[in-house]
N, C-alpha and C positions, 0 to 999 in steps of 0.2 A: 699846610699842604693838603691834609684832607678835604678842604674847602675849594681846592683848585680841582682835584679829583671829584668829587663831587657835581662842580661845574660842569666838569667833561662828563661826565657820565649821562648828565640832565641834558644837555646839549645833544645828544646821543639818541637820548632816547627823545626826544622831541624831533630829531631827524627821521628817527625809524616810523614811531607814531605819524608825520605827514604821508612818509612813504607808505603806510600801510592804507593809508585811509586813500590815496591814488589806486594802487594795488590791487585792495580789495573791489572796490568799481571798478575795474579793468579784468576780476576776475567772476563775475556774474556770468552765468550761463548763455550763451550765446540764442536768444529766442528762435525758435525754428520758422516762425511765421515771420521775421524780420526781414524785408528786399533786398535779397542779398543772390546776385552769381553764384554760380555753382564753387567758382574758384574763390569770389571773395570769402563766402561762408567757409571755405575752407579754412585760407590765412584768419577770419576772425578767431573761429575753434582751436589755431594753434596759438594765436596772439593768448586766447582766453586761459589757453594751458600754461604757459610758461607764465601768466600772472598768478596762476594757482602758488606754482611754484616760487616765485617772488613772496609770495603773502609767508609761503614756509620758510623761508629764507628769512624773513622780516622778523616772523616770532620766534627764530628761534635766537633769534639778535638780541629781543626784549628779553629772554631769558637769561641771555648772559651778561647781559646789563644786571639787572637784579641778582642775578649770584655775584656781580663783582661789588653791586652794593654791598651784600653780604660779607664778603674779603674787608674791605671794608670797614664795617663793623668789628669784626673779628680782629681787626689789626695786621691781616694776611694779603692785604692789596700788594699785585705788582711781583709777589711770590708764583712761582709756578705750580699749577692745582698736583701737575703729575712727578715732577723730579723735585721740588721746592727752592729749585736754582730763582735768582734773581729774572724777572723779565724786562728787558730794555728799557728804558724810561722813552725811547723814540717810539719803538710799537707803542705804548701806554698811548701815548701822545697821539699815532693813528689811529686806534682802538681801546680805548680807556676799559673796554669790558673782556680784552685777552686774556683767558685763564693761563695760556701756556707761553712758554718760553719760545723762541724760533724755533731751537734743536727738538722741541719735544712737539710743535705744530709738526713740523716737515715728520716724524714718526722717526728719530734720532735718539 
């Protein structure tokens, strides 16, 4: 089982690492000397923004990948970090690095 967990986790995190590395190029400051309309420079400066915010979104993914390595190790995978109920083997399934349970994501 651990071996299957594991797979999803790498799988995981090779997904996020592609995304990050688009992301990141997408969230480079938009040059001021660059030919751009007054409106285009606009939409790029908010395109550039919301990649900011993808990029935090991204590492904050890589980090719960590696605390769920850490479960993991521990022998604590698939347990919830905050009530210690069981967490669904289908979320696992969507999200192999979910620390929480449903009840305890929604704030239950």
């Amino acid at each position: 089982m651990a071996d299957s967990i594991d797979a999803r986790l790498d799988a995981a995190e090779a997904e996020v690492q592609a995304s990050l590395i688009l992301a990141r190029e997408d969230a480079r400051p938009v040059a001021p000397d660059a030919s751009l309309g007054r409106l285009t420079r606009q939409d790029a400066m908010q395109a550039q923004q919301m990649a900011v915010a993808r990029v935090g979104r991204l590492e904050t993914r890589l980090r719960l990948i590696e605390a769920a390595r850490q479960r993991v190790a521990d022998d604590e995978y698939g347990e919830c970090v905050r009530c210690g109920g069981e967490i669904a083997s289908a979320r696992l399934e969507v999200r192999p690095e979910a620390p929480f349970c449903l009840r305890c994501e929604r704030g239950g």
